[in-house]
Backbone as JSON, one array per atom type, in Angstrom:
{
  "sequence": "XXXXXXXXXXXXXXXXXXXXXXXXXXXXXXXXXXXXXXXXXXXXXXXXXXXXXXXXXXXXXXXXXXXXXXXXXXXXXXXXXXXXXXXXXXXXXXXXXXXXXX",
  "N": [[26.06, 12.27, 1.52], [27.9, 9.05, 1.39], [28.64, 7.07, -1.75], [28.63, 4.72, -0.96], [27.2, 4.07, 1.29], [24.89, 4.93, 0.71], [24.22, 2.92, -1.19], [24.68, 0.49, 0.39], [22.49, 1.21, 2.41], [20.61, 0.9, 0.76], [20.64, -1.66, 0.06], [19.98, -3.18, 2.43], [17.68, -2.23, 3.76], [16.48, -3.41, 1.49], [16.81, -6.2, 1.87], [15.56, -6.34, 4.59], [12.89, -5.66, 3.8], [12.39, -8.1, 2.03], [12.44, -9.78, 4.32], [10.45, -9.16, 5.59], [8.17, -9.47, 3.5], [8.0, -12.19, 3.47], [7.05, -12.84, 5.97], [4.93, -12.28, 5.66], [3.43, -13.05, 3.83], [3.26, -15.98, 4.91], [2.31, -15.19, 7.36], [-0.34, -14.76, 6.05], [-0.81, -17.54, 4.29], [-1.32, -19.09, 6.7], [-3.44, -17.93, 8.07], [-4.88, -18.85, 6.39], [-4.94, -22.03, 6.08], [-6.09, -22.17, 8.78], [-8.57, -21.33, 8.83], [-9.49, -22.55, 6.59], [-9.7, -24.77, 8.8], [-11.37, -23.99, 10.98], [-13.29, -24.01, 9.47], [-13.92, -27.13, 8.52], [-14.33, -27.86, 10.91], [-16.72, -27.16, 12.06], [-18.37, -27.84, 10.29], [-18.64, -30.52, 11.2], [-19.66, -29.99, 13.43], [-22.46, -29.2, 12.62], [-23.15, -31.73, 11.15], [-23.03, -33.52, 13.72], [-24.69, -32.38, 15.29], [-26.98, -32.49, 13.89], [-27.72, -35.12, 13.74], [-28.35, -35.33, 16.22], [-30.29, -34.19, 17.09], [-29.8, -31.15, 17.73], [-28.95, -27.98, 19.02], [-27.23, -26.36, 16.54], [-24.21, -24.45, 16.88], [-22.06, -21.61, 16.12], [-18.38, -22.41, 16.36], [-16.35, -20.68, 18.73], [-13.57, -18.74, 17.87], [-10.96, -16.94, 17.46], [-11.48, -14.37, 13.95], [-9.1, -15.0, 11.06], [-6.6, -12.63, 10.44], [-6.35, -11.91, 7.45], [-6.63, -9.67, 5.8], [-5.03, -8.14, 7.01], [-2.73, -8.89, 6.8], [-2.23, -8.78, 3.83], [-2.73, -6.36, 2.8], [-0.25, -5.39, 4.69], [1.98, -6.86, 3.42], [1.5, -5.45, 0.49], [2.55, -3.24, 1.52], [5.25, -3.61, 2.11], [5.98, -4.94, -0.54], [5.87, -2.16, -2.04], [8.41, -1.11, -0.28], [10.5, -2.63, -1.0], [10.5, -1.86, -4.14], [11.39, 0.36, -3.54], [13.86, 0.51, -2.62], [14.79, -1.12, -4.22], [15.44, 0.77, -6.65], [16.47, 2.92, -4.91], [19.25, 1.22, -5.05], [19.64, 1.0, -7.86], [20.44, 3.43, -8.41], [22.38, 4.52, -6.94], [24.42, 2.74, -7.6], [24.23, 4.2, -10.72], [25.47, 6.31, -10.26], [27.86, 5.61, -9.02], [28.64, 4.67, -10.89], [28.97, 6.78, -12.46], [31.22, 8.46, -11.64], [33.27, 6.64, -11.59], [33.31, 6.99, -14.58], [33.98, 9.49, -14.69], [36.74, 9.83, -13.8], [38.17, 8.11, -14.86]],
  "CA": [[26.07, 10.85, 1.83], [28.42, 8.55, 0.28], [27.76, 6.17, -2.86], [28.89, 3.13, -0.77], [26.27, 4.26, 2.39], [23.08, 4.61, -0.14], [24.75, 1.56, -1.28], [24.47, -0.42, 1.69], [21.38, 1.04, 3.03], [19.25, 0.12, 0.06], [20.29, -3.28, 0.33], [19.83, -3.88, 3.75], [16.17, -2.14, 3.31], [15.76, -4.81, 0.06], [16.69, -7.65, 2.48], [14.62, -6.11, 5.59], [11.48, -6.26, 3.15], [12.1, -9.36, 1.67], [12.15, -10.93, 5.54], [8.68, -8.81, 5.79], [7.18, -9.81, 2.8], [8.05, -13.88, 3.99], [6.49, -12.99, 7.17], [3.33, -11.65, 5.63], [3.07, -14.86, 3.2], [3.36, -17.09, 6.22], [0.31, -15.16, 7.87], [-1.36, -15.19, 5.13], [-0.9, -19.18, 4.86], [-1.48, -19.76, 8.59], [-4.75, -17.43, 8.22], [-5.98, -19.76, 5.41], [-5.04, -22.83, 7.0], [-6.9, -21.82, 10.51], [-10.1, -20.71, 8.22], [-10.24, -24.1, 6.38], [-9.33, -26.18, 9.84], [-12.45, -24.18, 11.4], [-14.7, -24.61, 8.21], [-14.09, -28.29, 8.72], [-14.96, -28.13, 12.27], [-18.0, -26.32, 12.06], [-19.09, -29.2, 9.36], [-18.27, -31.5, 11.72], [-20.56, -30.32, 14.42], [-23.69, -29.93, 11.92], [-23.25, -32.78, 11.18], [-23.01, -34.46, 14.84], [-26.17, -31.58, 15.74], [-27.93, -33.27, 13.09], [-28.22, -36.41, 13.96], [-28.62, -35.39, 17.83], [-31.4, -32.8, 16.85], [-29.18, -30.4, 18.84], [-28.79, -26.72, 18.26], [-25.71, -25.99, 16.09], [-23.27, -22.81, 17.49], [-20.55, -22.23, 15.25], [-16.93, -22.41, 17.31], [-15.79, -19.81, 19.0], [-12.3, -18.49, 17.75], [-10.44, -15.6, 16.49], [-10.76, -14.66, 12.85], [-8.03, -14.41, 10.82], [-6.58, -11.14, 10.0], [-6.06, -11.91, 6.09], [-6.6, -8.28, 5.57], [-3.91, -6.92, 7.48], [-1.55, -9.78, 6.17], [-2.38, -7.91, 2.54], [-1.55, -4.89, 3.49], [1.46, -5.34, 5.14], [2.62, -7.65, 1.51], [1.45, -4.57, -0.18], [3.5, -1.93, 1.75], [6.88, -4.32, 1.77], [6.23, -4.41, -2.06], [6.73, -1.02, -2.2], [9.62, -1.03, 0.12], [11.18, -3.2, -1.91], [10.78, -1.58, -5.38], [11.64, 1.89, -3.35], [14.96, 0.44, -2.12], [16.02, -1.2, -5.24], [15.72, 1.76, -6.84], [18.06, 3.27, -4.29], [20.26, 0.6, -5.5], [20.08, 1.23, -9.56], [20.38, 5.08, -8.43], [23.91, 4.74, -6.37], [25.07, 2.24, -9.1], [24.57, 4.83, -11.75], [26.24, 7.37, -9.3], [29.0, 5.34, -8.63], [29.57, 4.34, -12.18], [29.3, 7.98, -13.37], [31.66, 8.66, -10.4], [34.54, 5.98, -12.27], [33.76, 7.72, -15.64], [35.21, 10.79, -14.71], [37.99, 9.43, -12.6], [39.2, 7.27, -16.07]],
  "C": [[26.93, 10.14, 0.79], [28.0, 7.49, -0.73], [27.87, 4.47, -1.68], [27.75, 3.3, 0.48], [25.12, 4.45, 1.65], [23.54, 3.44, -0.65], [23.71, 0.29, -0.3], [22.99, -0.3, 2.4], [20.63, 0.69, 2.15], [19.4, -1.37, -0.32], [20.16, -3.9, 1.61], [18.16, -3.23, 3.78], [15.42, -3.22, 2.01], [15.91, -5.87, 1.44], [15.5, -7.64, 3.58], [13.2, -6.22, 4.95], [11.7, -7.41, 2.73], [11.5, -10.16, 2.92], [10.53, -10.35, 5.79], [7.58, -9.57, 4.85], [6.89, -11.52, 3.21], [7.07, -13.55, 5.13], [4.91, -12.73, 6.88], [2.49, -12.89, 4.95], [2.77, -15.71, 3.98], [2.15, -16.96, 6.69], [-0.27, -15.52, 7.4], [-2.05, -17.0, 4.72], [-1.66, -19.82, 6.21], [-2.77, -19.35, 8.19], [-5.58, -18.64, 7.55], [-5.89, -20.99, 5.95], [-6.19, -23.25, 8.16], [-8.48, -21.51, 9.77], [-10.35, -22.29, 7.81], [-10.18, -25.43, 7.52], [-11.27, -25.77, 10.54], [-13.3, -24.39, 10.86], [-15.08, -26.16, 8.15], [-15.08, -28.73, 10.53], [-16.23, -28.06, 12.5], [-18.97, -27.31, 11.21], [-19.81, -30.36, 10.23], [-19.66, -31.37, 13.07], [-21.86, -29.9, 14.33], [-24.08, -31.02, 11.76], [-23.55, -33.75, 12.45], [-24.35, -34.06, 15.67], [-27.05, -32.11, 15.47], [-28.6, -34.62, 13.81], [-28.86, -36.43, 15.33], [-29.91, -34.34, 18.08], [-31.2, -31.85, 17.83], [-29.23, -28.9, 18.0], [-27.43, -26.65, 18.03], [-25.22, -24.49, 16.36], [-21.85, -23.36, 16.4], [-19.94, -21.92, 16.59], [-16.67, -20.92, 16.75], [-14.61, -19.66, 19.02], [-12.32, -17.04, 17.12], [-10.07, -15.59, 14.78], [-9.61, -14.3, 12.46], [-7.77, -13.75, 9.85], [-5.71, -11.7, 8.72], [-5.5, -10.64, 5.27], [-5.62, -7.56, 5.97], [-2.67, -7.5, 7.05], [-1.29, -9.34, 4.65], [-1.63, -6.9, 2.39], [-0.04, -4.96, 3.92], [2.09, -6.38, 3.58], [2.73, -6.08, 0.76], [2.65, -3.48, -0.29], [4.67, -2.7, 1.85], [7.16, -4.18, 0.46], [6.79, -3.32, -2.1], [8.17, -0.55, -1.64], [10.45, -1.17, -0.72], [11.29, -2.72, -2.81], [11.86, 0.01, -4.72], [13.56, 1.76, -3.1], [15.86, -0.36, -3.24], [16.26, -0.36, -6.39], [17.03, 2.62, -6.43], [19.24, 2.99, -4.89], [20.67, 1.04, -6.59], [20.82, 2.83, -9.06], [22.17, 5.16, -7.66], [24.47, 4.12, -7.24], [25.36, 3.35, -9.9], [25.53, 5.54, -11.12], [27.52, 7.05, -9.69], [29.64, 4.95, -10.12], [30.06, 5.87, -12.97], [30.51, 8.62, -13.0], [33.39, 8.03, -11.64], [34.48, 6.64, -13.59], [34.52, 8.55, -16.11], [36.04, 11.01, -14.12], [38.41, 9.1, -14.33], [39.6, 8.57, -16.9]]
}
């Protein structure tokens, strides 16, 4: 394989995790978001139970997958360190490469 093709692919694997790791942040955001919108809600209709001496049901929704938004951060991390590695590793290559050309 040449130095300029481990080159190229470990920076297009650095950029392809970076856009992962954004995407996992984002969940992760949204998840927390959507947790404190229904924690408010759920307040909201103790509160309105209360006064109506009604039985309180929490709201029915989907939780959110925090946990798998982790994970996937986790394993991009590693992408990422694995592919700029790559990088330092064809660098040296390619510099050792001009050493013994000069």
């Amino acid at each position: 394989m040449p130095v300029g093709s481990a080159l190229s692919s470990g920076v297009e694997g650095f950029n392809r995790a970076s856009q992962q790791i954004e995407r996992a942040t984002a969940d992760i955001n949204r998840a927390s978001l959507q947790q404190q919108d229904d924690d408010q809600l759920a307040q909201q209709r103790q509160l309105q139970a209360a006064s109506k001496d009604e039985a309180v049901t929490p709201p029915v929704s989907q939780p959110p997958r925090i946990d798998e938004s982790l994970v996937q951060l986790k394993v991009e991390e590693f992408n990422a360190k694995a592919n700029t590695q790559t990088i330092r590793t064809a660098d040296e290559v390619l510099g050792t490469l001009v050493d013994i050309k000069v």
